[in-house]
C-alpha positions in Angstrom: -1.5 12.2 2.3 -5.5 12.9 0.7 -7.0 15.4 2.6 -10.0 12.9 3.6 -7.5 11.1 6.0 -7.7 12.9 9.3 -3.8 12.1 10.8 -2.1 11.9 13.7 0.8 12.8 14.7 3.4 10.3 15.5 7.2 10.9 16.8 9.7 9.2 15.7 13.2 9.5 17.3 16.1 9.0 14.9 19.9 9.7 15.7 21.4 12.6 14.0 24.1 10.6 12.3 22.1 8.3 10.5 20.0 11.9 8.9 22.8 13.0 8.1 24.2 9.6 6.5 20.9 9.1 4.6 21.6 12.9 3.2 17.8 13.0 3.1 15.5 16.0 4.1 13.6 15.3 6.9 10.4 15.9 4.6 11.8 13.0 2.5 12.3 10.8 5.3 9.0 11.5 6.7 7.4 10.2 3.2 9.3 7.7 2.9 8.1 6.4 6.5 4.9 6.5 4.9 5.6 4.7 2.4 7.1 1.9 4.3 4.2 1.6 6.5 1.8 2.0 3.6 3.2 -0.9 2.1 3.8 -2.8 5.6 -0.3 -3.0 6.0 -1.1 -3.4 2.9 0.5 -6.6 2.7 -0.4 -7.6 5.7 -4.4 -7.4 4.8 -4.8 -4.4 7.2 -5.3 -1.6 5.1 -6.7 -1.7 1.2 -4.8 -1.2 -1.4 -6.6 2.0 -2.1 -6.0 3.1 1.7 -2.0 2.0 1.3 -2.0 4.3 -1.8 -3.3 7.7 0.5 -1.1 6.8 3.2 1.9 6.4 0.4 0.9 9.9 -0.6 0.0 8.2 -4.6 -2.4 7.8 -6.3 -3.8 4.1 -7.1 -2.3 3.7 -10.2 1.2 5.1 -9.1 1.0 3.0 -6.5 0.3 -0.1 -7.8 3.4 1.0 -10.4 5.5 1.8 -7.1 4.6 -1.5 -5.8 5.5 -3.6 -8.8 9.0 -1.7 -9.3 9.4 -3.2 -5.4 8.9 -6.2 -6.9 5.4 -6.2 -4.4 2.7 -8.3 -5.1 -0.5 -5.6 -6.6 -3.0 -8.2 -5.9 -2.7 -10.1 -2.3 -5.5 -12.9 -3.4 -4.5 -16.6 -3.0 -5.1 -19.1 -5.9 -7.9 -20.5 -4.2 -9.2 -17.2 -3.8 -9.2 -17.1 -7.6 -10.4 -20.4 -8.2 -13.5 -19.5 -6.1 -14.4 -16.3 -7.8 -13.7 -18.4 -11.2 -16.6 -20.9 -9.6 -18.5 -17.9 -8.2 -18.4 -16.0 -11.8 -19.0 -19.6 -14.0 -22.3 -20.2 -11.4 -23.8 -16.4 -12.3 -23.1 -17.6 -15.8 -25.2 -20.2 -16.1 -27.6 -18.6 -14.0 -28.5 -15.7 -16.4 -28.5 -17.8 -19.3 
């Protein structure tokens, strides 16, 4: 995680078996947690894109590149959100001409 996130520490109790089924290191499991909850409140609106990337333990980019592999949406805006900034951008337009 980016050393300007302050954390805190959460337990999570998981059966042996299943660590040992998932043949993971508990570091790994611990990132991908992360990772899951990263993307979890990013798509949920609750965390930036930018803030789901430190939590992921990415960068942006690699993120974003993460996300798309997931087949996870990089930009959460709605076509009308879209069409307004299209108005929004047209309106400046015509202002500064």
């Amino acid at each position: 995680m980016a050393l300007g996130m302050q954390n805190k520490a959460i337990t999570i109790n998981l059966p042996s078996e299943i660590v040992d089924l998932v043949d993971d290191s508990i570091n790994d499991i611990q990132h991908e947690i992360n990772r899951y909850f990263a993307i979890k409140y990013y798509i949920q609106s609750k965390i930036t894109i930018g803030k789901a990337a430190e939590l992921a333990g990415m960068d942006k980019v690699n993120f974003e590149i993460y996300l798309s592999k997931n087949k996870i949406p990089i930009s959460l805006l709605s076509y009308d959100d879209i069409q307004n900034d299209l108005k929004k951008i047209s309106a400046l337009k015509k202002v500064k001409q």
